[in-house]
C-alpha positions in Angstrom: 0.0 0.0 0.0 1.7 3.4 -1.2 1.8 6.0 1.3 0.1 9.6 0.6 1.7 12.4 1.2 0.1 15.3 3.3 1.8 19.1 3.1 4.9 17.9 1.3 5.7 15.1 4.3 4.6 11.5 4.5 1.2 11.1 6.1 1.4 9.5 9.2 0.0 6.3 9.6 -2.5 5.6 12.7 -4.3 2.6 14.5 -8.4 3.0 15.9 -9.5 0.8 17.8 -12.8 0.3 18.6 -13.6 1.9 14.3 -17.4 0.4 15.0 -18.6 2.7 17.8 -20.0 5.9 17.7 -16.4 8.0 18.7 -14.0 5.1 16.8 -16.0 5.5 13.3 -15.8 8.8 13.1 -12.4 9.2 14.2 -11.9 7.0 11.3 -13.7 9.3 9.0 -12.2 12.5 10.2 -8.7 10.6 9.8 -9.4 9.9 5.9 -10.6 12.8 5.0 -7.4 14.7 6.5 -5.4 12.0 4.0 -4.0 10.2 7.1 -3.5 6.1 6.7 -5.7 4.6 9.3 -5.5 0.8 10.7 -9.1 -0.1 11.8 -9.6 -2.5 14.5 -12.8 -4.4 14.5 -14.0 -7.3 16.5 -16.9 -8.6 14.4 -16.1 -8.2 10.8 -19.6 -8.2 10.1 -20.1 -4.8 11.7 -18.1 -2.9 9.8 -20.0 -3.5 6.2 -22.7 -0.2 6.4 -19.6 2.1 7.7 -17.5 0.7 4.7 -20.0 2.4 2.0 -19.8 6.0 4.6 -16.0 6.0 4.9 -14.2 7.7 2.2 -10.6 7.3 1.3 -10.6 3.5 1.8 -7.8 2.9 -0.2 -5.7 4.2 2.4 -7.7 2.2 5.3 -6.6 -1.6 6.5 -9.0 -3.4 8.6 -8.0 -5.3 11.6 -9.9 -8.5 13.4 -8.4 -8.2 17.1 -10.0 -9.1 20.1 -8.5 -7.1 23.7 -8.9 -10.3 25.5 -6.6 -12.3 23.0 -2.7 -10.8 24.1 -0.8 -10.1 20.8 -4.1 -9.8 19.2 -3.0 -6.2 18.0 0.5 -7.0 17.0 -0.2 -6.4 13.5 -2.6 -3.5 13.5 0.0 -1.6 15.1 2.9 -2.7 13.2 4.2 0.4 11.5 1.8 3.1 13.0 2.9 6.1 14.2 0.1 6.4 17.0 -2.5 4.2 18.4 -6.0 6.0 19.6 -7.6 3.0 22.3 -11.5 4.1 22.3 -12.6 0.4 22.3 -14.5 0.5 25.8 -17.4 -2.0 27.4 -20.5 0.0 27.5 -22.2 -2.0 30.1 -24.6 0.3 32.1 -27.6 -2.0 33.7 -26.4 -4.2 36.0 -27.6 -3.7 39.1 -25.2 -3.4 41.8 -25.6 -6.1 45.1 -22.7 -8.2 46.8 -23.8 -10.8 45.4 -23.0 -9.3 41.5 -19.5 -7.7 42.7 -17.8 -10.8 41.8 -19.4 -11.2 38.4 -18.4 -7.8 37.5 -14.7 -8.1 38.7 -14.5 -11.2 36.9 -16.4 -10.9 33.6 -15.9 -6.6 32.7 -13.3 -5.2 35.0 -10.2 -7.7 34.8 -11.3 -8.4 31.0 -11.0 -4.2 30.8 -7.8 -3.8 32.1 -6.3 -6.8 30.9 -7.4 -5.6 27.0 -5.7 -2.2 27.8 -2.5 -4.0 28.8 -2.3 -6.0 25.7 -2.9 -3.3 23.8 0.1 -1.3 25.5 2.2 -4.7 24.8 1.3 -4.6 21.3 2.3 -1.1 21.0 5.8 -2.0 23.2 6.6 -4.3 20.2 6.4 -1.5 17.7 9.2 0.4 17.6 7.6 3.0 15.1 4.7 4.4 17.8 5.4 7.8 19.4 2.2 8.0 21.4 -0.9 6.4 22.2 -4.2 8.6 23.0 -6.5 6.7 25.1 -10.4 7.6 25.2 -11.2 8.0 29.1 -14.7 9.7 30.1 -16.0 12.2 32.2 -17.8 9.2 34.6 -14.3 8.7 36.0 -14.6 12.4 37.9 -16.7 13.6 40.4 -18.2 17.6 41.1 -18.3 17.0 44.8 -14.9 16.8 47.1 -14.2 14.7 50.3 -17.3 15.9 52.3 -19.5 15.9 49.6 -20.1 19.4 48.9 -19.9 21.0 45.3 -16.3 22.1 43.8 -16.5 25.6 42.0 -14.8 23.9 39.3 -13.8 20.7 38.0 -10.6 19.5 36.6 -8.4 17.1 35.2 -7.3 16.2 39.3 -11.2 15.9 40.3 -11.0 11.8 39.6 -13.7 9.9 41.9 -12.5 7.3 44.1 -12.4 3.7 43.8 -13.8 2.6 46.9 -16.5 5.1 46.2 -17.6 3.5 42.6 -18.0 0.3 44.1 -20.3 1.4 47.3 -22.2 3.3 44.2 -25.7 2.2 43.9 -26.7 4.8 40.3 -26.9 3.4 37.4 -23.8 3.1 35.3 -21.7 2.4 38.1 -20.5 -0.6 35.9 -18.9 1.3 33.3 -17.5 4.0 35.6 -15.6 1.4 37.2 -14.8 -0.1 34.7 -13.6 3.1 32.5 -11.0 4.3 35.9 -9.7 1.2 36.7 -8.6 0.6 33.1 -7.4 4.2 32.8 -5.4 3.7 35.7 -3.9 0.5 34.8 -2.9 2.1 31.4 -1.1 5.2 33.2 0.7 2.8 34.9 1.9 0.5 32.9 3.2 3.6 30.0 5.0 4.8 33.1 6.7 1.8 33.7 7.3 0.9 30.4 8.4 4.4 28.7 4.9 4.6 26.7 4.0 8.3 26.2 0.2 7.8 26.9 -2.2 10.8 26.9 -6.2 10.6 27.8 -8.9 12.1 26.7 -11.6 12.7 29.0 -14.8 12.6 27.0 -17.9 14.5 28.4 -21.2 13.4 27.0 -21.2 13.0 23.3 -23.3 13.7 20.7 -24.1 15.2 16.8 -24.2 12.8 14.1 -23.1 9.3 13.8 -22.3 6.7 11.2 -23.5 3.5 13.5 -26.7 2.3 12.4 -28.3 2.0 15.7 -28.1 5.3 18.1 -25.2 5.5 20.7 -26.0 4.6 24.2 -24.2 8.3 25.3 -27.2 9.8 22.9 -29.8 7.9 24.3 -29.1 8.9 27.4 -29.4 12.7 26.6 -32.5 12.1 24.9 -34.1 10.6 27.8 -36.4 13.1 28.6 -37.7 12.6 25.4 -37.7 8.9 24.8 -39.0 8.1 28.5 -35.9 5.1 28.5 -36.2 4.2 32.2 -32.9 2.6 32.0 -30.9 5.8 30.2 -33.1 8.2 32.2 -31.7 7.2 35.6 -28.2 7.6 34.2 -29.0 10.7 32.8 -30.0 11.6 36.7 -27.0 9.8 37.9 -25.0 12.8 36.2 -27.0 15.2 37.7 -26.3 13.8 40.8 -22.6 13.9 40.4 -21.6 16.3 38.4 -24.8 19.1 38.8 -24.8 19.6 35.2 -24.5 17.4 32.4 -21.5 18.3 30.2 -21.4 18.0 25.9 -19.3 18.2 23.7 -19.5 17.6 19.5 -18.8 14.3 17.9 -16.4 16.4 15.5 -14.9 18.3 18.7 -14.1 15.3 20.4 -12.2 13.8 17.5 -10.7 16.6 16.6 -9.3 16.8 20.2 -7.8 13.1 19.9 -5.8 14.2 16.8 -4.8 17.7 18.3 -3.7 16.0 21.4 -1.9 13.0 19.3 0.3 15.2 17.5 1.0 18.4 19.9 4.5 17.9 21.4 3.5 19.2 25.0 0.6 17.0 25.5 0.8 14.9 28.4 -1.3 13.5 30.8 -5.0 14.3 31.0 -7.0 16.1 29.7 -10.7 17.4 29.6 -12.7 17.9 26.2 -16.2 20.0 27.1 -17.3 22.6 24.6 -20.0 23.7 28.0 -22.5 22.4 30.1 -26.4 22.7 31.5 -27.8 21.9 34.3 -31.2 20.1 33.8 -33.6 22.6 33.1 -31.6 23.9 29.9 -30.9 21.1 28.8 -34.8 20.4 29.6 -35.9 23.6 27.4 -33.1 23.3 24.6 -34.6 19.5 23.8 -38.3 21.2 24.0 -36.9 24.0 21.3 -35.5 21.6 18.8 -38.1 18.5 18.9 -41.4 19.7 21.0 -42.4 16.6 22.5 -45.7 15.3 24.7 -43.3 12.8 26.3 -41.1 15.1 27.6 -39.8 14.1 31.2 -38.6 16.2 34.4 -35.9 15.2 36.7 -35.5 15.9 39.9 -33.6 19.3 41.2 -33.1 17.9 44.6 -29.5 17.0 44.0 -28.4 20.0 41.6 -26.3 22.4 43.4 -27.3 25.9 43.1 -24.1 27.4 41.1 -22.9 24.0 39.1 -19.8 23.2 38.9 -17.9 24.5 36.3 -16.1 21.6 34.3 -13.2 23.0 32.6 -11.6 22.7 29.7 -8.9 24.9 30.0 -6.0 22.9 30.0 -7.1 21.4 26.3 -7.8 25.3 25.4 -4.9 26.5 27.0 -2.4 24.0 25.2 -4.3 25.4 21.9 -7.5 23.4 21.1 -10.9 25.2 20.4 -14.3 24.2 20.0 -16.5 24.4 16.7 -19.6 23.5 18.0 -21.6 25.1 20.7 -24.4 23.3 22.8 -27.4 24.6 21.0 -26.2 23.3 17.6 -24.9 20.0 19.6 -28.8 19.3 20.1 -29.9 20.5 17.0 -27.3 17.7 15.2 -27.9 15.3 17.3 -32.3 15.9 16.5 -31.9 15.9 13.1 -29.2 12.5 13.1 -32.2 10.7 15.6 -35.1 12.0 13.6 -33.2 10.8 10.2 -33.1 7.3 11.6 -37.0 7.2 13.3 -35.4 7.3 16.8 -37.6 9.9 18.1 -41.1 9.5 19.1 -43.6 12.1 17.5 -43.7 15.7 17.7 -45.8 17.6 19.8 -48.9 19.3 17.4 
């Protein structure tokens, strides 16, 4: 496969993983179009068929089979990159949490987590060629409130919720959170030990348009209100609960921000990626303004604090990264991508 060159240089060649989700196939996308060489990684080849005929610039895209749980499954996909972006991620939300499931979920999502981060990290060890690997971490893994509970005036990249707190959680999602931090931190660790220059993106809630033919989970849990999905609805409250806003940011931000942080020199460690956030009630009225709906659900304003939390984004903005997107035309995206697909339930008359 010839190489293409971008602005005079060769372009660089990079490795997805996860190409099928909502984030991984349109980092893909964003990646071709900018003439990069991309190595998907796909677990079911099956999956990857309808985002075939919506990716352009193929003929500088190889697709991977690899499976996390399978060490040196990623061996080849990586051979020769010059970068590795891990968003392949369990989205397991609905288990609910009792002693007697803490086993189950040690066992069967959060040692098969971490243990696919670290042989993804040993596959990248063996390339010689990789100069940095982006991981895709989320804004589950922080909290608003500090040590005593009460509301932080801002939140940053240091704001990580504890451990032992995940597992007394009892809100939905508690699953995934634990799942995300505990895999983040494994992956810290192991870079650190092992000279990797890791850097991770911390996702807040994302939405816009996407290329997977069914609707991402982190979309149907902003469109809750509207859809009256029990399940998605008391995550969507879980937020509230934790954060006292619920944070967005653009499907094309959030890529862009993996690619900006992937090739900026003084990137390192973590770092936030919010274009703004709402408490409830705007994000109530901004769902009413752009798809006026019967069903349209309240949530409770017991647990919002009275001046949210800010959650801040300067250190992305500071290093140079800005935003294209605000949240109204986040909304307004992410309607018109539902509505295209039949995801919404009918307009109010």
């Amino acid at each position: 496969m010839q190489e293409m060159e971008v602005k005079g240089e060769v372009a660089p060649t990079y490795c997805v993983t996860g190409a099928t989700g909502f984030v991984g196939s349109w980092l893909v996308k964003v990646l071709l179009e900018r003439g990069y060489m991309v190595h998907a990684t796909i677990r079911d080849p099956a999956k990857s068929l309808h985002l075939l005929s919506l990716w352009t610039g193929t003929d500088r895209l190889r697709l991977f089979q690899a499976d996390l749980e399978q060490e040196g499954s990623f061996d080849e996909a990586v051979k020769g990159c010059h970068g590795v972006f891990h968003v392949a991620a369990s989205m397991e939300f609905d288990i609910i949490h009792t002693e007697k499931v803490e086993d189950y979920v040690q066992s069967n999502i959060i040692d098969p987590g971490i243990k696919g981060t670290l042989n993804l990290l040993k596959s990248c060890l063996k390339s010689k060629s990789i100069k940095r690997v982006v991981f895709t971490s989320s804004i589950s893994t922080m909290t608003a409130k500090d040590s005593n509970g009460d509301w932080r005036p801002v939140v940053d990249e240091s704001c990580k919720t504890r451990v032992d707190h995940v597992w007394n959680m009892k809100a939905s999602g508690w699953v995934y959170v634990l799942s995300k931090l505990l895999s983040e931190e494994a992956a810290f660790r192991f870079a650190n030990e092992n000279g990797i220059d890791l850097v991770s993106v911390i996702t807040t809630t994302v939405a816009g348009p996407f290329l997977t033919p069914s609707v991402p989970s982190s979309i149907q849990v902003l469109f809750s209100p509207i859809t009256g999905d029990c399940k998605f609805f008391s995550i969507l409250s879980a937020v509230n609960t934790r954060m006292g806003s619920l944070a967005l940011v653009h499907i094309e931000d959030i890529c862009n921000a993996h690619i900006f942080l992937m090739e900026n020199a003084r990137a390192e460690g973590e770092y936030i990626c919010c274009t703004g956030s709402c408490v409830m009630s705007e994000l109530l009225d901004l769902l009413a303004q752009e798809y006026p709906s019967s069903n349209l659900q309240s949530i409770e304003g017991k647990f919002q604090a009275s001046k949210p939390p800010e959650i801040s984004s300067k250190k992305l903005r500071d290093l140079g990264f800005s935003y294209k997107y605000g949240i109204k035309e986040i909304i307004r995206h992410t309607v018109a991508a539902c509505s295209d697909l039949g995801f919404l339930p009918p307009t109010r008359k």
